[in-house]
VMD Tcl script that draws the C-alpha trace (Angstrom):
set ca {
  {17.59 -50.06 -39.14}
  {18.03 -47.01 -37.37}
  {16.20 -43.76 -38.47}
  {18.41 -41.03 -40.40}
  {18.44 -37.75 -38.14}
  {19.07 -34.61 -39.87}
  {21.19 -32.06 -37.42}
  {19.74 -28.76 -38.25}
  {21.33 -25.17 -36.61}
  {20.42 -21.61 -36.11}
  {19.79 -18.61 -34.51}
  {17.05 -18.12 -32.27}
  {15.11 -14.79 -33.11}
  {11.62 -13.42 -32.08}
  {8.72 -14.48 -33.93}
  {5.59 -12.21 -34.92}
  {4.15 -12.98 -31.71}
  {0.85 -14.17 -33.18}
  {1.86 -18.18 -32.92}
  {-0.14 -18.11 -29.22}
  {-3.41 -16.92 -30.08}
  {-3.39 -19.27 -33.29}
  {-1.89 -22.83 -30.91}
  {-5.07 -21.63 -28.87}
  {-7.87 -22.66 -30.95}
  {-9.40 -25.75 -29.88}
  {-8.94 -27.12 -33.40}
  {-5.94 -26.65 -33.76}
  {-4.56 -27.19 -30.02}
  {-6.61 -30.78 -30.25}
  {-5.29 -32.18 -33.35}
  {-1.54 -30.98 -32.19}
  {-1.96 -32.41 -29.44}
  {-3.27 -36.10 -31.25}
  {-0.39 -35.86 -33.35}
  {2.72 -34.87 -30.85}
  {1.25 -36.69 -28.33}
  {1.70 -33.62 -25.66}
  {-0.39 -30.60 -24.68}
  {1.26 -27.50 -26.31}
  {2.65 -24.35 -24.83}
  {1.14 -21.45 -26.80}
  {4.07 -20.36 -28.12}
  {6.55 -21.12 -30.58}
  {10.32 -20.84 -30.44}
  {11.37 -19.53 -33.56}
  {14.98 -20.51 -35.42}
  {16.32 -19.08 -38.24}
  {18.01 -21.48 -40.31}
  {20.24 -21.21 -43.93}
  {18.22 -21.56 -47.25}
  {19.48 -25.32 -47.88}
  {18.07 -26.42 -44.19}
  {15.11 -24.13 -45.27}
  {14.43 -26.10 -48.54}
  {15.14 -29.11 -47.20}
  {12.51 -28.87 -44.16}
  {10.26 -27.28 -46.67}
  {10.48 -30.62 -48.92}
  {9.96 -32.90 -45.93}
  {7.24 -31.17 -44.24}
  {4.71 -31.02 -47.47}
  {5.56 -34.16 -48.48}
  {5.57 -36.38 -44.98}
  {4.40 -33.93 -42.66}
  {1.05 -34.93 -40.63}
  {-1.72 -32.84 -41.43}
  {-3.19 -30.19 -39.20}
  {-6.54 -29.46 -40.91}
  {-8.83 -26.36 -40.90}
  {-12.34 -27.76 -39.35}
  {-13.77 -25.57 -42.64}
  {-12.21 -24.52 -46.02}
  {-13.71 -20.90 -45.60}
  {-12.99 -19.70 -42.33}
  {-9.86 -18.12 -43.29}
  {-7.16 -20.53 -41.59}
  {-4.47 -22.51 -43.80}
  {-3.77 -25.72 -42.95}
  {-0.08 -26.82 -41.51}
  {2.11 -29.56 -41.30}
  {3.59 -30.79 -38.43}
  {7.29 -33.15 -38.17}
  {8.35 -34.42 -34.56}
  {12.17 -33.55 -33.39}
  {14.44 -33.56 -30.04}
  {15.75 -30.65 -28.80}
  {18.34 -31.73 -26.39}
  {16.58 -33.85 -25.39}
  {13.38 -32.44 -25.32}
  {10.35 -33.54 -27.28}
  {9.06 -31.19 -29.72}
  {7.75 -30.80 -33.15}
  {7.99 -28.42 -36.18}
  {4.90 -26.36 -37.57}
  {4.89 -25.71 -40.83}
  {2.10 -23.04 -42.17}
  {1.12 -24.34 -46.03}
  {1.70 -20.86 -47.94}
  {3.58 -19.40 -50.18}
  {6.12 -16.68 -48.43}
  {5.34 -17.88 -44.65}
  {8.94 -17.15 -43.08}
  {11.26 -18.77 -45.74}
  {14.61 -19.31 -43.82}
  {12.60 -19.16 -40.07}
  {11.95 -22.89 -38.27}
  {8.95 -22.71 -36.01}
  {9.40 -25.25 -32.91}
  {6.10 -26.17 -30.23}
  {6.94 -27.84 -26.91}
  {4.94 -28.54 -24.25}
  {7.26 -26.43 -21.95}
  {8.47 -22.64 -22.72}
  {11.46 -23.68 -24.74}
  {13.85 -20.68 -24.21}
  {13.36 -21.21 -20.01}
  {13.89 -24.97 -20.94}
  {17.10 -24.50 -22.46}
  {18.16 -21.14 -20.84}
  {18.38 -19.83 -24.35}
  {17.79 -16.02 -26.08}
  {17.72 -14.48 -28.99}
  {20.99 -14.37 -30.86}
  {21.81 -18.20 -29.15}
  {23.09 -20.55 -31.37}
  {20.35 -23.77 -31.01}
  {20.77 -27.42 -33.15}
  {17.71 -29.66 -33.48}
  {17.59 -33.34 -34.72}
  {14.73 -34.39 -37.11}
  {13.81 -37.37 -37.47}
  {14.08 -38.24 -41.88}
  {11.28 -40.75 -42.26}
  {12.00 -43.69 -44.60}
  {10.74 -43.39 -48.33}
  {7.64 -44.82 -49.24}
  {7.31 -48.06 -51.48}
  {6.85 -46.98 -55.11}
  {3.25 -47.73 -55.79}
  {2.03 -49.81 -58.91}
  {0.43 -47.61 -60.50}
  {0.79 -43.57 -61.37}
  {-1.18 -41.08 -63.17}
  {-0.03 -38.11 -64.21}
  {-1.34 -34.69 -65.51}
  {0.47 -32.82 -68.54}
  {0.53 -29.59 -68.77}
  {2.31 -27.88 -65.46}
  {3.10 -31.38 -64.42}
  {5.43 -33.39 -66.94}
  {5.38 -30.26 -69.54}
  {6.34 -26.86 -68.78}
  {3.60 -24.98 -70.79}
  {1.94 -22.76 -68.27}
  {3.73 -19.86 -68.50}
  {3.90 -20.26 -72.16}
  {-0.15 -20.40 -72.08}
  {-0.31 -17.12 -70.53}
  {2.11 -15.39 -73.32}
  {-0.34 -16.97 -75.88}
  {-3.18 -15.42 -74.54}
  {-1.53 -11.92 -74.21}
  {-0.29 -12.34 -77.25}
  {-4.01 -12.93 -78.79}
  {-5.22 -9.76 -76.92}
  {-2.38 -7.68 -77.81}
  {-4.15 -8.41 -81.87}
  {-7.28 -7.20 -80.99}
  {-6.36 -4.44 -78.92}
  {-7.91 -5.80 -75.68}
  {-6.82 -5.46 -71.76}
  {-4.22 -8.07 -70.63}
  {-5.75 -10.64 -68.01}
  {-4.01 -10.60 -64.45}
  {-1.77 -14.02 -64.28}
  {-3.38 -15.14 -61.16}
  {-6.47 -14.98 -62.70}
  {-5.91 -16.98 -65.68}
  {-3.75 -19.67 -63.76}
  {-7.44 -19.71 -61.33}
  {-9.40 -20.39 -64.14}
  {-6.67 -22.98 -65.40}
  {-6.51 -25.18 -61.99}
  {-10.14 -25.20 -61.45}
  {-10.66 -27.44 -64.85}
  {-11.81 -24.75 -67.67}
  {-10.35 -25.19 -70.77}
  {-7.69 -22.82 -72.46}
  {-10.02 -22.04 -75.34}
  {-13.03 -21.75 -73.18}
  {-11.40 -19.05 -71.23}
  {-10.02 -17.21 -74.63}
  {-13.81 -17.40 -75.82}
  {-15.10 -16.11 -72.27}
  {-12.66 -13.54 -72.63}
  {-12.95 -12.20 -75.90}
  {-16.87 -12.30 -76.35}
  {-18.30 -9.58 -76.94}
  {-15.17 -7.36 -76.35}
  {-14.87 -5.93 -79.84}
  {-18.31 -5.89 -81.41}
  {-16.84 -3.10 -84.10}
  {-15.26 -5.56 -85.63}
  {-17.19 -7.29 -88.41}
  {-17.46 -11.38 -87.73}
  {-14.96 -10.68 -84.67}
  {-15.95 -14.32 -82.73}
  {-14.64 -15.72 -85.99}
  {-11.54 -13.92 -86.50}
  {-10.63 -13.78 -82.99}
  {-10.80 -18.09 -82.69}
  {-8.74 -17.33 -86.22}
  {-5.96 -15.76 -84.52}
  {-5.60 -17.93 -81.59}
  {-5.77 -20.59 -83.74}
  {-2.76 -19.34 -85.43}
  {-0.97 -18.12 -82.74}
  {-1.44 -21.87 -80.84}
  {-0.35 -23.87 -83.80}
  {2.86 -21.16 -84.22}
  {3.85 -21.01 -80.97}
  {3.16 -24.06 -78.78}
  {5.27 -26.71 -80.72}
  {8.43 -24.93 -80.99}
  {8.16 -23.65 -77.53}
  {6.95 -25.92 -75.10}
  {9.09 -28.51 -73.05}
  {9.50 -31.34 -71.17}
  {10.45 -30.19 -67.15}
  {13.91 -30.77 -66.66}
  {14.94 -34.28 -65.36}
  {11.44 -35.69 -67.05}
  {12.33 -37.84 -69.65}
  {15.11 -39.53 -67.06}
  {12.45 -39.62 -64.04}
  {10.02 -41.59 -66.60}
  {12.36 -44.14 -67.87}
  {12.98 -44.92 -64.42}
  {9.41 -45.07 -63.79}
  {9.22 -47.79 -66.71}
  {12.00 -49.88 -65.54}
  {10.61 -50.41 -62.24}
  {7.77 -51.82 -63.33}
  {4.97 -48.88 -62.54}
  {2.32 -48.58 -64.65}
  {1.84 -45.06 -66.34}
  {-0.88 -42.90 -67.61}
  {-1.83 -39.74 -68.76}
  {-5.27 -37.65 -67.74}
  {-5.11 -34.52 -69.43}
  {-8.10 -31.86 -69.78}
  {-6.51 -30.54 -73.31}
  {-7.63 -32.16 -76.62}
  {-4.34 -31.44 -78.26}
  {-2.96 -34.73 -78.94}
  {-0.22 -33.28 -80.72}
  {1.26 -32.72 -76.95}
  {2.58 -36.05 -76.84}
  {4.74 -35.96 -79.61}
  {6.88 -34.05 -77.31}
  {7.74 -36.85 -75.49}
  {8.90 -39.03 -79.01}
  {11.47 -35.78 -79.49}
  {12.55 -36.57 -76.08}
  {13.51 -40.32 -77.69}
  {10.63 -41.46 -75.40}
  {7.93 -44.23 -76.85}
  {5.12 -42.57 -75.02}
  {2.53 -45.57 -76.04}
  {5.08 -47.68 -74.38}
  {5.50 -45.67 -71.57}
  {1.84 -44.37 -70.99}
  {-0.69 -47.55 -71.58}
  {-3.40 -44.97 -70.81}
  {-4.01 -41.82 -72.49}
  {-7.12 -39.77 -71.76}
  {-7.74 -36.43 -73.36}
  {-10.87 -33.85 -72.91}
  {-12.66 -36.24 -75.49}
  {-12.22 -39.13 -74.11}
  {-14.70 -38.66 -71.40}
  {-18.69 -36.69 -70.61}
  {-16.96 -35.22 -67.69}
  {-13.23 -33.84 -67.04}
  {-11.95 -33.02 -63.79}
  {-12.40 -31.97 -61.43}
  {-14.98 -35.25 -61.77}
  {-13.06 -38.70 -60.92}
  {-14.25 -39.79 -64.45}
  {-11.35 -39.48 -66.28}
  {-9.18 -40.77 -63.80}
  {-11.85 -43.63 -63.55}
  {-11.25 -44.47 -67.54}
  {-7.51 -44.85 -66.65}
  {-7.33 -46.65 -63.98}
  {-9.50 -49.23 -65.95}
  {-7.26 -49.14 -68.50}
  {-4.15 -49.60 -66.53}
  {-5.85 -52.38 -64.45}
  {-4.60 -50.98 -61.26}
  {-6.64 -50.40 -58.39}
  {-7.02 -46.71 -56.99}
  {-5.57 -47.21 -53.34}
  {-1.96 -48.18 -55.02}
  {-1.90 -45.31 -57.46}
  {-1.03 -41.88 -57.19}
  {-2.58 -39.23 -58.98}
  {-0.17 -36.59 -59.92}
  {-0.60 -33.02 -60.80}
  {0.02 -29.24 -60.67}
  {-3.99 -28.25 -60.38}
  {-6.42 -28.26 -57.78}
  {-8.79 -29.97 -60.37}
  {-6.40 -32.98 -60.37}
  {-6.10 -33.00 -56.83}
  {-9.89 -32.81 -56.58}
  {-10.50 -35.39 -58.73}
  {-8.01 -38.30 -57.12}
  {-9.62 -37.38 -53.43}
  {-12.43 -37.98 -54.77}
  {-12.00 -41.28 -55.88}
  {-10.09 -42.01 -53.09}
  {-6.46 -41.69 -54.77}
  {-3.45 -40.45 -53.19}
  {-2.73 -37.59 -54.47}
  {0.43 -35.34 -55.00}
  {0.57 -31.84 -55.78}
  {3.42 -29.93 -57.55}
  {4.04 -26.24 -57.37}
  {5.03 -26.17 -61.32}
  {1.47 -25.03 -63.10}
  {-1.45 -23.50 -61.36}
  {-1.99 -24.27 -58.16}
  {-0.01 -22.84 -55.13}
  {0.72 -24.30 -51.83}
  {-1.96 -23.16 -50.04}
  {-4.45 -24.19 -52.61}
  {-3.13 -27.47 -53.30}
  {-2.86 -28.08 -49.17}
  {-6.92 -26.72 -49.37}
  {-8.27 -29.53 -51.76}
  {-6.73 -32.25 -49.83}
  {-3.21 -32.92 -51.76}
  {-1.58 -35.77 -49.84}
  {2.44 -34.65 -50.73}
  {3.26 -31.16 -52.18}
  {6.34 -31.41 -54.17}
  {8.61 -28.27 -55.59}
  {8.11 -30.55 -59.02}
  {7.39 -33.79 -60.17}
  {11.19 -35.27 -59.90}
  {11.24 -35.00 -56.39}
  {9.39 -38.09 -55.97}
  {12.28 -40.26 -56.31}
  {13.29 -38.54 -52.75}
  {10.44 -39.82 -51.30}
  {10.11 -42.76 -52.90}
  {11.95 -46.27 -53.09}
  {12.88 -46.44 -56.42}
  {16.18 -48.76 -55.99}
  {14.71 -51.42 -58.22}
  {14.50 -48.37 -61.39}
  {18.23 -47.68 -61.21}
  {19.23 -50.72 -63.79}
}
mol new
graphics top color blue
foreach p $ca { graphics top sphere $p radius 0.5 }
foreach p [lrange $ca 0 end-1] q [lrange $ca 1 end] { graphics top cylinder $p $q radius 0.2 }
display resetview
């Protein structure tokens, strides 16, 4: 079967001018060079492309784009993702930098010639690429997947709970960033409310008592009516289940309540999910395999042919290190960058986009 090619056209444009200095590095010129198979010019020709090429190349790259990997997590560098293409001809390949507001609409091109003096282009020329659309991947046996910022669209509902808790007692309001931190690194909601709140209002008589009051209330008022499935879940699941894949559930929350959601959603979730493992189920929570070790027991699938799924870079963390495959959404805590840093094998805009990338003919009925 022939490959699919994607036609792709813009506008040539200058670039920042820093894309030589950074091909340079012997890190990052080496693996490049491994992965296109030719030494690079240090330079990149820079296209700027409509926002439906822009999502589309954005989609492919974090989710079958090779890795180009930072030698250390703390030397400042991001890692990329490169995808081979033809320029007229011309061998080449696409970089793309993993962060967050990295030239949204702008296609970055290496060559191992000067690619405006190989095509006799300049800025303002009109220039078409084809890129290669590698086939989807086999739908593995097994999947498990995270809740909250994964399958349930809670974390921005989290973060109004909390204000709304410190608004009560009078106290500052926490930066987002820092609370969604806190989140993806594996402490729990109420930890962080109790870290937060301690010792903050010492005038007030019994106040660690009153303030767990409060949340309390506000949790058990708010969460139930307001918290959803992600759009397109209940469907993506059902498919799922008809093609035989064996689900479960990891979650770091001890609310069981949360899956009651999924029975309003006219969804059997102990059908669906043979595996369920809360905070309590386990010593140790992720970021620490061990939770994802219970399920996978449970499900009686072995680790190499099941993905771990989820928004955090604790669940990330946790399937790398148990030698998982691991897929990263940018629905919950964790950004692009972040997710790209622990090791995520795909980054997905959310957790339906797997059936783009995956063969899931046999789910369809």
């Amino acid at each position: 079967m022939a490959a699919e090619i994607k036609k792709i056209t813009g506008t040539i444009q200058s670039g920042r001018g820093e894309a030589g200095g950074f091909l340079s590095i012997d890190w990052v010129s080496g693996q490049c060079r491994q992965i296109c198979g030719f030494s690079l010019f240090p330079g990149t020709l820079n296209v700027e492309i409509g926002p439906g090429d822009a999502d589309f190349i954005r989609q492919l790259a974090c989710a079958r784009g090779t890795r180009v990997i930072p030698p250390s997590k703390d030397d400042g560098f991001c890692e990329a993702r490169i995808l081979p293409l033809k320029i007229e001809g011309q061998d080449a390949a696409l970089v793309f930098p993993m962060v967050n507001d990295y030239y949204e609409t702008t296609a970055e091109i290496v060559a191992p010639v000067q690619l405006k003096k190989f095509l006799g282009r300049d800025d303002g020329d009109s220039l078409t690429f084809d890129l290669e659309v590698p086939e989807r991947l086999p739908l593995p046996r097994g999947i498990i997947f995270d809740l909250d910022g994964t399958l349930i669209d809670s974390i921005g509902l989290y973060y109004s709970i909390f204000c709304e808790g410190l608004r009560h007692f009078n106290l500052d309001m926490p930066d987002k960033d820092w609370l969604l931190e806190a989140m993806g690194c594996g402490t729990g909601f109420w930890e962080l409310w109790e870290n937060s709140t301690a010792g903050k209002a010492d005038s007030i008589a019994d106040f660690n008592s009153k303030s767990s009051a409060v949340f309390d209330e506000i949790w058990h008022r708010r969460y139930d009516k307001e918290v959803r499935l992600f759009p397109g879940v209940p469907e993506l699941l059902t498919r799922l289940h008809k093609a035989g894949t064996r689900m479960g559930v990891v979650t770091s929350s001890f609310y069981v309540n949360k899956m009651n959601l999924f029975a309003e959603n006219n969804l059997d979730y102990r059908e669906l999910f043979p595996s369920i493992i809360t905070r309590k189920d386990t010593i140790r929570i992720k970021p620490h395999p061990e939770p994802l070790e219970r399920c996978l027991e449970q499900l009686q699938v072995e680790k190499e042919n099941c993905l771990c799924i989820g928004d955090s870079p604790c669940d990330i963390a946790a399937g790398r290190d148990l030698g998982m495959p691991t897929i990263g959404l940018m629905t919950g805590t964790g950004s692009r960058q972040v997710l790209a840093l622990e090791g995520a094998d795909l980054i997905l805009d959310d957790v339906t986009r797997i059936g783009e990338f995956f063969r899931m003919e046999d789910a369809t009925g």
